[in-house]
C-alpha positions in Angstrom: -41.9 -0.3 5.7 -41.5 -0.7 1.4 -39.3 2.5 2.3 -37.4 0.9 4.4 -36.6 -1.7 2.3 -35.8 0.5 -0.8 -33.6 2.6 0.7 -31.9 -1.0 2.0 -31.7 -2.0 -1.8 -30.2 0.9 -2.8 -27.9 1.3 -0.4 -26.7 -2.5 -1.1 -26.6 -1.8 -5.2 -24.6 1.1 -4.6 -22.2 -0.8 -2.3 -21.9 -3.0 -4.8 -21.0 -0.7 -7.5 -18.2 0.3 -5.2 -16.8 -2.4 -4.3 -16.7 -4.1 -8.1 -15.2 -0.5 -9.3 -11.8 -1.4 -11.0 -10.5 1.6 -8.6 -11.2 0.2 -5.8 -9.3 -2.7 -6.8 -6.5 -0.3 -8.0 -6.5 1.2 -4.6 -6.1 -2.6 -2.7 -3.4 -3.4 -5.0 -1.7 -0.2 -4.4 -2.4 -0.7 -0.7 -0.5 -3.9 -1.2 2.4 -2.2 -3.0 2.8 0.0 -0.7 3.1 -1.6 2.6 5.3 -4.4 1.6 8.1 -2.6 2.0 10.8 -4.8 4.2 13.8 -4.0 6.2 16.5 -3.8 3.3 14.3 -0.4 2.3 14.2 1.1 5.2 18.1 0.6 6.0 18.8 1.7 2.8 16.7 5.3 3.6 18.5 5.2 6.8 22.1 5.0 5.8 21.3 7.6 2.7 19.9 10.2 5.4 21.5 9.5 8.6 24.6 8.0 8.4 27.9 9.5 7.4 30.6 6.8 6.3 30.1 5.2 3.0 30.9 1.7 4.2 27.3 1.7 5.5 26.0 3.7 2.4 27.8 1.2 0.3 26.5 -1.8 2.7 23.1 -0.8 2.8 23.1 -0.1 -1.0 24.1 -3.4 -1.5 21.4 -5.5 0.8 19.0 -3.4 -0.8 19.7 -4.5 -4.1 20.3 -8.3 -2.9 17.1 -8.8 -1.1 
């Protein structure tokens, strides 16, 4: 049963020590970065690799760097 219970603590501590690691952090925040990429982005990668007139290049370059 004290087994139990130590193994419990240390498992907790060590969670702890995880979680308040400044990588972890680094890794959310990152995370964050990441996926917040919004439509203008992705048009932007689609008219630069798919598209072939450079009225849409040009268009997509431009809402890009607006929004």
């Amino acid at each position: 049963m004290i087994l139990k219970y130590f193994i419990l603590g240390n498992l907790v501590s060590l969670c702890m020590k995880i979680i308040n690691s400044i990588v972890v952090v680094g890794l959310y925040y990152g995370f964050l970065t990441t996926f917040s990429i919004g439509p203008s982005y992705l048009f932007l990668l689609r008219a630069r690799v798919m598209e072939e007139g450079t009225e849409k290049k040009v268009s997509a370059t431009t809402g890009f760097i607006t929004g």
